[in-house]
Structure formats: C-alpha cells, structure tokens
C-alpha positions as CSV (number, residue, x, y, z in Angstrom):
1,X,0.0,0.0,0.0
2,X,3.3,2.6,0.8
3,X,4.6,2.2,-2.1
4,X,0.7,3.1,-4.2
5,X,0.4,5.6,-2.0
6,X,3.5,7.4,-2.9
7,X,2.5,6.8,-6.7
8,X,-0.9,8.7,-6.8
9,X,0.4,11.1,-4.3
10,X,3.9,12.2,-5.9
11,X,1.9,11.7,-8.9
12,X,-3.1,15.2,-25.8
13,X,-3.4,15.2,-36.7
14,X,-7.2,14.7,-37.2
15,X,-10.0,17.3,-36.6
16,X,-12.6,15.6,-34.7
17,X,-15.8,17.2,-35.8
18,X,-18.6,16.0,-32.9
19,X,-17.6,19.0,-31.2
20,X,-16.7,21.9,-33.7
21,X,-18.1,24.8,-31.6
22,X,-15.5,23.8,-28.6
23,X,-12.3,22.3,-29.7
24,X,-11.8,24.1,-33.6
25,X,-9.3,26.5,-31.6
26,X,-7.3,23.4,-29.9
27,X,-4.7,22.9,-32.0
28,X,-1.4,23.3,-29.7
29,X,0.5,20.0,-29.1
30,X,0.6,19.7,-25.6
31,X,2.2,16.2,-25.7
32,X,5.2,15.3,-28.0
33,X,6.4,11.6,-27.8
34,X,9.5,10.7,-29.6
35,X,11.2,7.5,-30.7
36,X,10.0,5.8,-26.6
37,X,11.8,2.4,-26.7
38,X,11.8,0.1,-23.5
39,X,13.0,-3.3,-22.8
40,X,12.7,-5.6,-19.7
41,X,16.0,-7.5,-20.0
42,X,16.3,-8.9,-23.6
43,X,12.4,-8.1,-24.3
44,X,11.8,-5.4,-26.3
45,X,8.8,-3.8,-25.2
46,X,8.1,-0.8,-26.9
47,X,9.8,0.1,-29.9
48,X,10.4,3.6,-31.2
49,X,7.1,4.9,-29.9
50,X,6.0,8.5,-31.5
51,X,3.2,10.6,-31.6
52,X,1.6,14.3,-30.4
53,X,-1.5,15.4,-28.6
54,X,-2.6,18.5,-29.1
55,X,-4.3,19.9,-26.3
56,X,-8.0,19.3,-25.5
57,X,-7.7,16.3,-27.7
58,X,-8.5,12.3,-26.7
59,X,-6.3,9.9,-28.1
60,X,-7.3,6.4,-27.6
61,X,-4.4,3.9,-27.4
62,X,-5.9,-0.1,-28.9
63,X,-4.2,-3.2,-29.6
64,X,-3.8,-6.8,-28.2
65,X,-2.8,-7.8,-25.0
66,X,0.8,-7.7,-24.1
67,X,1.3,-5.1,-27.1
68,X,2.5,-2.3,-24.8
69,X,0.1,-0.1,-24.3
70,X,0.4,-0.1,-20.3
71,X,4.2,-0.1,-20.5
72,X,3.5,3.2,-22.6
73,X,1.3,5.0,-20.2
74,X,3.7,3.8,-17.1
75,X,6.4,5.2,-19.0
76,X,4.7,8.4,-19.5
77,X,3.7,8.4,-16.1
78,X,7.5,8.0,-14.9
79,X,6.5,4.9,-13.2
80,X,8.7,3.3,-15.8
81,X,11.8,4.9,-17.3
82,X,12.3,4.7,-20.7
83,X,15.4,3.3,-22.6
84,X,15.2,5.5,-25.3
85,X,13.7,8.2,-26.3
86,X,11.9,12.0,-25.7
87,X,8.8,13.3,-23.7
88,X,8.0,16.9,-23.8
89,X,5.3,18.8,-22.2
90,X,4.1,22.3,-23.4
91,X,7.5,22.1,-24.8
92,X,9.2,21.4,-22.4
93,X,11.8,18.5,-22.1
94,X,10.0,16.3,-19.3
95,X,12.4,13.3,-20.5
96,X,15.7,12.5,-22.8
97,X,17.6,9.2,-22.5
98,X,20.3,10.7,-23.5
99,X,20.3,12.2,-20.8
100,X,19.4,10.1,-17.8
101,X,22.2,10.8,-15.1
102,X,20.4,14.2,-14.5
103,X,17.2,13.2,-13.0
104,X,16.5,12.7,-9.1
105,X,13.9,11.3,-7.8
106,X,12.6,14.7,-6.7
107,X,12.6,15.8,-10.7
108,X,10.7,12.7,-11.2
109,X,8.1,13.2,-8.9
110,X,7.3,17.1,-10.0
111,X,7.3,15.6,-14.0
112,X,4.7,13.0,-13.1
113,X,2.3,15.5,-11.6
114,X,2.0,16.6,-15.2
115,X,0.0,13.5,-15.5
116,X,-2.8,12.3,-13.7
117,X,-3.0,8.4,-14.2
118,X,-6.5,6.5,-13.0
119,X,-5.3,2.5,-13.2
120,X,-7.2,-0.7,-14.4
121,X,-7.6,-1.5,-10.6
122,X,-9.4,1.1,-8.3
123,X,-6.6,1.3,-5.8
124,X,-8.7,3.9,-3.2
125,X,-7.3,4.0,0.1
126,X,-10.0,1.5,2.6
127,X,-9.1,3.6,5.3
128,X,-10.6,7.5,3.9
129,X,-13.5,8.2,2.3
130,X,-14.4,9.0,-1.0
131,X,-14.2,12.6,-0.3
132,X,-10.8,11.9,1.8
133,X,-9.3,10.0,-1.4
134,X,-10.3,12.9,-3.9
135,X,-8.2,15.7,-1.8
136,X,-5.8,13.6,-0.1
137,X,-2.8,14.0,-2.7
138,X,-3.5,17.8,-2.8
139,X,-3.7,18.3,1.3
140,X,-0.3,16.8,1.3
141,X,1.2,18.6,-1.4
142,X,-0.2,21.9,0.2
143,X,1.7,21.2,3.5
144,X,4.9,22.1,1.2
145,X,3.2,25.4,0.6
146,X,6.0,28.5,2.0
147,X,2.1,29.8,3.4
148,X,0.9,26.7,4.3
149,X,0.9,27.6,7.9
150,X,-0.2,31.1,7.6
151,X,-3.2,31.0,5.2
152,X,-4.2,26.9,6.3
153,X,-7.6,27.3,6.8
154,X,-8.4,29.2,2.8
155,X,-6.0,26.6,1.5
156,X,-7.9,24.0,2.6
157,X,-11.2,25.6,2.3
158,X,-10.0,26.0,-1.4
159,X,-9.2,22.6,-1.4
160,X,-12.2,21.0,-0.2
161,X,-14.6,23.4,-2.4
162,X,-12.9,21.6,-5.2
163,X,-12.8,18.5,-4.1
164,X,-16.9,18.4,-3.9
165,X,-17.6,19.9,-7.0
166,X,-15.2,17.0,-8.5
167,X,-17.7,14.6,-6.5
168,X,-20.6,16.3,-8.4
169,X,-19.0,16.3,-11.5
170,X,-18.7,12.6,-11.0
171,X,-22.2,12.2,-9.5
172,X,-21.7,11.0,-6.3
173,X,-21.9,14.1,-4.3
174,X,-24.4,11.9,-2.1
175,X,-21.9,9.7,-1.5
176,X,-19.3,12.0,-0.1
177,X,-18.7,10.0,3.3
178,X,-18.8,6.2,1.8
179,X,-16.0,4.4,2.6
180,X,-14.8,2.4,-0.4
181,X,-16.5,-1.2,0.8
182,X,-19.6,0.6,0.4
183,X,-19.6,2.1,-3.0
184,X,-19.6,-0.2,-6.2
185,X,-17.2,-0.9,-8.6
186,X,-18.1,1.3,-11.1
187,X,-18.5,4.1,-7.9
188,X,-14.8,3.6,-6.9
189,X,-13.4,3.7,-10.0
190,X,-15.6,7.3,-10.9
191,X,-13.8,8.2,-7.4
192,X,-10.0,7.2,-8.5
193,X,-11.0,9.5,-11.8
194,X,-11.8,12.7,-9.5
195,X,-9.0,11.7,-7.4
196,X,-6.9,11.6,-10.7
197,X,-8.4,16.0,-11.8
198,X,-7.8,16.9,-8.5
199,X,-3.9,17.7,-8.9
200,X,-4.8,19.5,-12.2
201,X,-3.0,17.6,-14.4
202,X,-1.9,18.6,-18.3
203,X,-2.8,15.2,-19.4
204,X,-5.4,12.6,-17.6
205,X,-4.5,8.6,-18.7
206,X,-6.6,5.8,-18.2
207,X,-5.5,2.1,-18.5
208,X,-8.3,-0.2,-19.6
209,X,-10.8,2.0,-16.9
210,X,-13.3,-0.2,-17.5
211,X,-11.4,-3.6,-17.7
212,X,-12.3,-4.6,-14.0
213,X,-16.2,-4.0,-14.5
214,X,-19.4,-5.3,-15.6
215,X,-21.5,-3.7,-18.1
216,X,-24.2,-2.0,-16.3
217,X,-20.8,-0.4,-14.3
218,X,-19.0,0.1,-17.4
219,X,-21.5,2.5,-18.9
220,X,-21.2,4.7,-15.5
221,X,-17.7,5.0,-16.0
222,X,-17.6,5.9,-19.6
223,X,-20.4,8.2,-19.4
224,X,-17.9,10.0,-16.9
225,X,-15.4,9.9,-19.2
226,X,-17.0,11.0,-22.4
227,X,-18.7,14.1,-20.0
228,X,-14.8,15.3,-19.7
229,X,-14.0,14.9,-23.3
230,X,-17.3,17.2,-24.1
231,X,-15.2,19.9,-21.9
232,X,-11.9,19.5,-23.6
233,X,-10.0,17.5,-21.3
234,X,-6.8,16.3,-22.9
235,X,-7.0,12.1,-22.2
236,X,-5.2,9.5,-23.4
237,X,-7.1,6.3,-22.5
238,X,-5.9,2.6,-23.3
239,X,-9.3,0.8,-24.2
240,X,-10.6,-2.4,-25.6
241,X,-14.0,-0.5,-26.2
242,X,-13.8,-0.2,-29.7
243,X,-17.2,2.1,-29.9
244,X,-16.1,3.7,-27.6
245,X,-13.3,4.7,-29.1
246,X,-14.9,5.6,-32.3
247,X,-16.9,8.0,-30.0
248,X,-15.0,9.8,-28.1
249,X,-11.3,9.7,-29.3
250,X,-10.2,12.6,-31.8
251,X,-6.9,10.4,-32.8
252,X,-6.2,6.2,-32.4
253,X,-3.0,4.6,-32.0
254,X,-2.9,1.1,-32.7
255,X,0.0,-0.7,-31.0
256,X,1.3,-4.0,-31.8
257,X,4.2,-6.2,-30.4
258,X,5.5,-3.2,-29.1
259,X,5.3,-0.7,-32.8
260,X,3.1,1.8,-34.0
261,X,1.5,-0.1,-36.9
262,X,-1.1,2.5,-37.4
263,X,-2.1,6.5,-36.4
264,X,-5.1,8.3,-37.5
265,X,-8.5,9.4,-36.4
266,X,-11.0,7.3,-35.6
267,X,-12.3,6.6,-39.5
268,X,-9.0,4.6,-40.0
269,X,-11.1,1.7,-38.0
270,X,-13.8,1.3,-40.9
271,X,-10.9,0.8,-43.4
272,X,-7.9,-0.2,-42.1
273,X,-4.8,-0.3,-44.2
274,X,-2.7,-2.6,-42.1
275,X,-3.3,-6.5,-42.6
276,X,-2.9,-6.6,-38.8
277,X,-5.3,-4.2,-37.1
278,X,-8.0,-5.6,-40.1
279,X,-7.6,-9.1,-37.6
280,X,-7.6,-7.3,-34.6
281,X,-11.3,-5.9,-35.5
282,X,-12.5,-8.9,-36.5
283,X,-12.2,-9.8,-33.0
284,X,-14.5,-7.0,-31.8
C-alpha cells in the first residue's frame, strides 16, 4: 500500500468534428512523444514509440494484450523509465535518455504530476472516504506550501470546495462520506478518476478503466469519461472499447508487439490499411 500511495500522491493530426463549436481553436500540441523504446532485459517492449497530442484532444491507445500499451502509459507516467527516447510537455523536455544521469527522484516526482493516471484497478485508500481519497494527494502537497501555515484554513477551504464539486462532476456528491467497501465498482473507480483532476493535471491517462467491470458499471464509468471529453480535457485512455473509441477519441493509435502499426482518427477503423489491425477488428 506505501509504495501506491507514494504513486498517486507524488503523482493530448485529425480534426474531430462532434464537437466543432469547442475544440476548432485546440490545435497546440501539448504532448510530443519521440522515438519511446523500453525493454525488460532482452524483451523489447516498446519500440520507437512517437506521436503528439494536441491539447484538448482524446487519443485512444488499442491493440492486443501484451502489445504495450500499459508499459507506454507507465512510462509516461514515470512509473517506468524509458530506454530511449523524448517526452515533452508544453515544450518542455519532461524526458531524454540521452540524458538520464540528470534526473533525481525529486525531478521525477514534480514531472509526473503533469499526468494524472487513473489504473485498471481502483486502488482507493479502505481507510478515507471517497471525499478523503479525492483531496488527499493535494492536502499533502499543500503542507509544502511556503504559506501553508499562515493561510491553512483558505488553502484547505480552497481545497475542499474543489474536491466536492469534482464529487458532483462525477455524481456521487451523495456519497461523499462512503468508505470504499460501500460504494460499487463502477463508484470507486468514478472516485480514482476525480482523485486523478484533483492535482490538475496537463494530461489525464486511463488504462483499460473499464477492464475490471461489468457492463451495467462500465456504462457509468464511460459516461464520466466522455462528459470530460465534451469539456476538452486532454485524455489518453488505453481501451478495448472499440465504440467507444470511435466516439469519443479525436486520434487512435494502434500498437502492436511493441510498434506503431497505425495512427489516425477514428475513421482509419472502418478501413484499415494494415493486414494486422483488419484481424484485430474482426475480433470485436
């Protein structure tokens, strides 16, 4: 539990048109990801990984299992380190292999809260309450504050006024002094995604959100999710919901053994021009 705890606490090309009123002016890259390789010993993982996000954009990462697409959001998240390799962040250099010697744990841990990171598994803390799990990581981070001490009571006040209107924007305002035993799955996991906005972050990730859920819960969770796309939230979310996808994603990236084998909006799924994601639909 430590060593999750210190995870979520010291812890983006194609015009979608579904929403042209709100995201025609979005067209920064907020994101740049170049040439990400990582191997676990002799396995080559992820190999020469590159795309861009621009911001207020959904990309949705698809492919089999084992292809990589966790061991791509990890690394992004820092929770891996990559072997080779860029990440850059409003342009700025977040990561370079090239030049690994000059990051310290501490630099690690202020990167990573430029992405917020909601996992397959819920992960809330038994002990706090859904409200308690939503502000935790922010009342902490406060306490660093050089006017923590002074102006406590506001910060927290600040902190708190946020944190409930993240438990209505989930819809579970109601719930706001559940303990974790007593909400469903599909409740907890609506809870790790506020927990996930509450640092702010440039770039929300979600690994197979729905993976751990039944269908009746899964539509609770993705109606959460596709509410945040409608306000220009920059996502990238790893997903076996192929419809989903179609829906909500402005760009797809479909990952296999480790490559990019294709990258393009969502129409690139109703005519495929790879051999290998034409099987992988088939499937679905």
């Amino acid at each position: 539990m430590k060593s999750q705890e210190s995870i979520l606490i010291k812890s983006s090309i194609g015009f979608n048109q579904r929403f042209p009123k709100h995201r025609g002016w979005l067209n920064m890259a907020i994101l740049e990801v170049q040439n990400i390789g990582k191997r676990f010993g002799v396995a080559a993982v992820l190999n020469d990984i590159s795309f861009s996000l621009e911001e207020g954009r959904v990309l949705a990462v698809i492919g089999s299992s084992g292809s990589g697409k966790t061991t791509l959001l990890r690394c992004l998240n820092f929770l891996e380190r990559p072997d080779a390799g860029r990440i850059i962040v409003r342009g700025e250099t977040l990561y370079n292999s090239a030049d690994k010697s000059s990051y310290t744990e501490q630099s690690i841990r202020e990167k990573r809260l430029h992405f917020g990171l909601v996992f397959q598994a819920f992960y809330l803390f038994p002990q706090y309450t859904a409200f308690q799990n939503i502000v935790l990581a922010r009342e902490l981070a406060a306490k660093k504050l050089p006017d923590y001490q002074k102006n406590r009571k506001n910060i927290l006040l600040e902190i708190h006024r946020d944190g409930m209107q993240l438990m209505e924007q989930i819809g579970l305002s109601a719930k706001k002094d559940f303990y974790p035993y007593q909400l469903s799955g599909g409740q907890q996991q609506r809870v790790a995604i506020a927990r996930a906005l509450a640092l702010k972050p440039d770039i929300l990730c979600f690994d197979e959100p729905t993976s751990a859920l039944d269908p009746e819960l899964t539509g609770e969770v993705l109606k959460v999710i596709r509410s945040l796309a409608e306000k220009n939230t920059t996502m990238i979310i790893v997903t076996h919901e192929m419809q989903f996808a179609r829906q909500v994603a402005d760009m797809i990236l479909f990952i296999d053994e480790g490559s990019v084998v294709e990258y393009g909006p969502p129409k690139m799924l109703d005519s495929p021009s790879s051999e290998r994601l034409k099987r992988f639909l088939e499937r679905y």
